[in-house]
C-alpha positions as CSV (number, residue, x, y, z in Angstrom):
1,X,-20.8,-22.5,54.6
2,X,-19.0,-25.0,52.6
3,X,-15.4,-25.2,51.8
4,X,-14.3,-25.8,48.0
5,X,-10.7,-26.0,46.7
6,X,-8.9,-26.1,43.0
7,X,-5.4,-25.0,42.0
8,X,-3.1,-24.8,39.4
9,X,-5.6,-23.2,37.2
10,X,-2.5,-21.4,35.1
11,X,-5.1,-18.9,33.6
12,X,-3.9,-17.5,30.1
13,X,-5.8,-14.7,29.0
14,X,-3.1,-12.3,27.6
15,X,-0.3,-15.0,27.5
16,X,-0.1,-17.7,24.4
17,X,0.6,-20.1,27.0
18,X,-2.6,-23.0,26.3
19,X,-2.6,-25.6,28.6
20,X,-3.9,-28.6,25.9
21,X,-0.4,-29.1,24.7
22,X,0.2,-31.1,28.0
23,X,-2.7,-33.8,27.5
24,X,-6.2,-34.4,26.5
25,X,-7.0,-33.2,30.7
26,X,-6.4,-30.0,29.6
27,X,-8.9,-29.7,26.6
28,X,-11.6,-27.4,27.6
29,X,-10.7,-28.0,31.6
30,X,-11.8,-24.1,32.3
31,X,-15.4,-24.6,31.2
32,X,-15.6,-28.2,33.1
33,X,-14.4,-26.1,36.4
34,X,-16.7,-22.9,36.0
35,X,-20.0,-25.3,35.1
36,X,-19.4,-27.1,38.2
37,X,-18.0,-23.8,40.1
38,X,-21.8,-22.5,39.7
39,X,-23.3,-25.9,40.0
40,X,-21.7,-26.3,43.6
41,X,-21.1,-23.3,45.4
42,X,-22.7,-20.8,46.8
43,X,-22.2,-16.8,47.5
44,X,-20.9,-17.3,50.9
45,X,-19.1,-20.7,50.5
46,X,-15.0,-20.4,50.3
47,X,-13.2,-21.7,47.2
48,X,-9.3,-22.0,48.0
49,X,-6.8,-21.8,45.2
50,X,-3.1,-22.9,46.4
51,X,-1.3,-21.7,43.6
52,X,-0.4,-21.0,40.0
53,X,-3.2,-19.2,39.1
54,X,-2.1,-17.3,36.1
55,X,0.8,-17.6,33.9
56,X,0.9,-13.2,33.4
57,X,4.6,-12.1,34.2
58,X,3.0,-8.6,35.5
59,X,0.2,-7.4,37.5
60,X,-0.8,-5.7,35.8
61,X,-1.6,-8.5,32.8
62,X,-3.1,-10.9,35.9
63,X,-6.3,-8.7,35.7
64,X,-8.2,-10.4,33.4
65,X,-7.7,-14.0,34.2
66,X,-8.9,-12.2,37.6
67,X,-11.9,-11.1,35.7
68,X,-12.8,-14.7,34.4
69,X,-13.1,-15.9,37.8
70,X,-14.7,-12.6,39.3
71,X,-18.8,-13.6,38.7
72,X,-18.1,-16.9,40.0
73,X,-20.0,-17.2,43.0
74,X,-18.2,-17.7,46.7
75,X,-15.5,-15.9,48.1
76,X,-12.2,-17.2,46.2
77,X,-8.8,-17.2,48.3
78,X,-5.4,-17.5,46.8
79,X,-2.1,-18.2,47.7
80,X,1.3,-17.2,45.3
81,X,2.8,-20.7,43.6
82,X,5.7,-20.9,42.0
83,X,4.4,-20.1,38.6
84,X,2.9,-16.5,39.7
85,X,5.8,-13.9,39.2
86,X,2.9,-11.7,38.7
87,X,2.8,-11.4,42.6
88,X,5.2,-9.1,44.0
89,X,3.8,-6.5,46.2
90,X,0.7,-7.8,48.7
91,X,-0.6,-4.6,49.1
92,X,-0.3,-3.6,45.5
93,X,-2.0,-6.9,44.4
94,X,-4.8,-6.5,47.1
95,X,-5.6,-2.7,45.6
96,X,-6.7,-4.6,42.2
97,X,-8.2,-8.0,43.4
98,X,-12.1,-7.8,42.5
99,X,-14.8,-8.1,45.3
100,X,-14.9,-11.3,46.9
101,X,-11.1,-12.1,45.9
102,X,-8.7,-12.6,49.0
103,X,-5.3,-13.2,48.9
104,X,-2.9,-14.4,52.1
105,X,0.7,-13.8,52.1
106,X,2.4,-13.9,56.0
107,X,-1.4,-13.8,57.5
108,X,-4.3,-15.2,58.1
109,X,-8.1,-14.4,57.2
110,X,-11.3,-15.7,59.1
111,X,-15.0,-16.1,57.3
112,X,-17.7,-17.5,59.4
113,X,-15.9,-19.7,61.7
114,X,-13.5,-21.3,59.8
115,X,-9.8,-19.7,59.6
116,X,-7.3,-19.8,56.7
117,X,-3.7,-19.4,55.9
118,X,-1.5,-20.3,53.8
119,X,2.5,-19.9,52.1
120,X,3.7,-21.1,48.8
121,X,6.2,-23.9,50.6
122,X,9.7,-24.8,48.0
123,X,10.5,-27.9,46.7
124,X,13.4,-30.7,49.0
125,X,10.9,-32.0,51.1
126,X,12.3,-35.4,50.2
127,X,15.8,-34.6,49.5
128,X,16.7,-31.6,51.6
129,X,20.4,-32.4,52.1
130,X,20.7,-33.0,48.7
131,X,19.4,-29.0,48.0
132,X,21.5,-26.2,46.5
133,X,22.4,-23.6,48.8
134,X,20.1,-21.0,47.0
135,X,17.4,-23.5,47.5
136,X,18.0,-24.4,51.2
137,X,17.9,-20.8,51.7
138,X,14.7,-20.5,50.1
139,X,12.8,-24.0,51.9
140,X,14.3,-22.5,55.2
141,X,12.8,-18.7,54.5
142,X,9.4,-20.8,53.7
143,X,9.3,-22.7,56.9
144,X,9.9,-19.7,58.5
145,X,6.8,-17.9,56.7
146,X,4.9,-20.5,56.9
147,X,5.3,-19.9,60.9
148,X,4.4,-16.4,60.5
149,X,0.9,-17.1,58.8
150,X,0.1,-19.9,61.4
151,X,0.7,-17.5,64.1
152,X,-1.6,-15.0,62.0
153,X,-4.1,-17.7,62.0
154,X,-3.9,-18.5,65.8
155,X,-4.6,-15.0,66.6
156,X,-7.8,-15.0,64.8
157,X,-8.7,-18.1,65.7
158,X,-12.0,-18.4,68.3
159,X,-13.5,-21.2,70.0
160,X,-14.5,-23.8,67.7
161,X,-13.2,-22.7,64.7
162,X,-11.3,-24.6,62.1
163,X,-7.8,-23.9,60.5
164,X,-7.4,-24.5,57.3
165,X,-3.4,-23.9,55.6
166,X,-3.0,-23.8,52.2
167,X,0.4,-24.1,50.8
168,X,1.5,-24.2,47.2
169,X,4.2,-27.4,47.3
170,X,3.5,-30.5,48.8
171,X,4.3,-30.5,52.3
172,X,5.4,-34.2,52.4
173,X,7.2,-36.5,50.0
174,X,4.7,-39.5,48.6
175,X,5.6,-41.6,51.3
176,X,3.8,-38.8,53.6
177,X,7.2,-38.8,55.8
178,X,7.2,-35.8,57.9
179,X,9.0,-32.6,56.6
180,X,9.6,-29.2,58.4
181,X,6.5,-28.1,56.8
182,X,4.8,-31.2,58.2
183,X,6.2,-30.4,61.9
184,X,4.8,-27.0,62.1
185,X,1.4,-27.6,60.7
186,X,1.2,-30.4,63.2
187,X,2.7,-28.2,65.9
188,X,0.0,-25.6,64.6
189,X,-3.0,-28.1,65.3
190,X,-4.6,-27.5,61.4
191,X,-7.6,-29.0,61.0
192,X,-6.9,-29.5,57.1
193,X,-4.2,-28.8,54.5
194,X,-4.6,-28.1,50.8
195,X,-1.8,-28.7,48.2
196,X,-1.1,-28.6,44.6
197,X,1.9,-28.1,42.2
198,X,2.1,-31.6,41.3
199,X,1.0,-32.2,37.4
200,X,1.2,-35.1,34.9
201,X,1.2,-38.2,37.2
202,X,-1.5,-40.9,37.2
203,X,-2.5,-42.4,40.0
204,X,-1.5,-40.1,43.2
205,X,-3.7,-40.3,45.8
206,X,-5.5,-37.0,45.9
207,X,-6.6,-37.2,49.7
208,X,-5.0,-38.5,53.2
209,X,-5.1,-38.9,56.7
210,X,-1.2,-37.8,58.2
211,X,-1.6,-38.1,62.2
212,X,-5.2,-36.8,62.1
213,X,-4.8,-34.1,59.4
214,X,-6.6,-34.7,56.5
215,X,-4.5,-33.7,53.0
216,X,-6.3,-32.9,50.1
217,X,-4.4,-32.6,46.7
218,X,-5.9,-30.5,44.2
219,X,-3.9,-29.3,41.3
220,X,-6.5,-29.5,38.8
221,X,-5.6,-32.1,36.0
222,X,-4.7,-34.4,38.7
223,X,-8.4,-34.5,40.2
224,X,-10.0,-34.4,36.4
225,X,-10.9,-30.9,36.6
226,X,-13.4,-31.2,39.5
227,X,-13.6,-29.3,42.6
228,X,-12.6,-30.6,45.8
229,X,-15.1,-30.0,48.6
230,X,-13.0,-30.0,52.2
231,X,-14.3,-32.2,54.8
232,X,-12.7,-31.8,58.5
233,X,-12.0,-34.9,60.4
């Protein structure tokens, strides 16, 4: 089984919301992403998606940017980002996800040896102090779910598995210093941590080594558009 990761896809289907207007990245950036989807991955490979997956306001409007991603082959797991007010209820949202479409919010989920979890994180990890009150409330609420699914995730966990957290904000600033996020997924022994959110800016590194955790950025203008696979240290 082979591990693939994308995010920020911001699907669009029954929004006017096209994603071209922010740079020649965008132009036709779904069909580069589904050739290579089917080129790559197989049935029972994992894609993760850490975030912003649709711009819908409703759930019930997210079903068909679910449906241009159903017949793509592997098993796809999201996360909610900042972007996907569409997400309110788990259990409502889990009722309409199509076959092969798994979503983590306070859990975990295991496939084939390899365990996942995941929270959407908040923004201050470089400037905490210098948060709003209704923010600090928020980052601290995050850490503390962020907890909740790692515990998830050490439950299922079995010998010789791998742990895998997905989280929708960058867990550390760009000078990788640590964070509260950082701390726990340390604390949490992950084997490798998937980001996004980030957009528009040349040049980041897209992958990284922080105290034996490997980072992968993969919001997908910022890695041209192309799948990510995820390689464990």
């Amino acid at each position: 089984m082979k591990i693939f990761a994308i995010s920020d896809l911001h699907l669009s289907v029954n929004n006017d919301k096209p994603m071209d207007i922010f740079g020649p990245v965008w132009d036709g950036y779904l069909d580069k992403i589904f050739a290579q989807w089917r080129a790559l991955v197989g049935q029972e490979d994992l894609v993760l998606m850490a975030g912003d997956l649709s711009w819908a306001m409703k759930l019930e409007e997210v079903d068909a940017d679910l449906q241009l991603l159903k017949d793509l082959p592997g098993k796809k797991v999201i996360i909610k980002g900042n972007h996907d007010y569409w997400w309110k209820s788990i259990s409502s949202l889990r009722a309409i996800l199509p076959e092969n479409f798994y979503a983590i919010q306070n859990d975990a989920i295991r496939f084939n040896g390899v365990v996942v979890c995941g929270t959407r994180g908040w923004k201050g990890v470089e400037r905490y102090d210098g948060l709003s009150a209704e923010d600090k409330k928020i980052f601290d609420r995050e850490v503390l779910r962020l907890g909740m699914t790692l515990d998830q995730a050490n439950k299922l966990k079995q010998e010789g598995d791998k742990l895998v957290c997905m989280i929708h904000y960058p867990p550390v600033d760009l000078y990788r210093n640590d964070s509260k996020f950082s701390q726990l997924i340390e604390e949490y022994k992950v084997d490798a941590v998937i980001y996004g959110h980030l957009h528009g800016q040349r040049g980041l590194t897209t992958s990284f080594i922080k105290n034996d955790i490997p980072y992968y950025l993969t919001s997908c203008d910022i890695v041209e558009n192309n799948l990510t696979e995820i390689k464990f240290k």
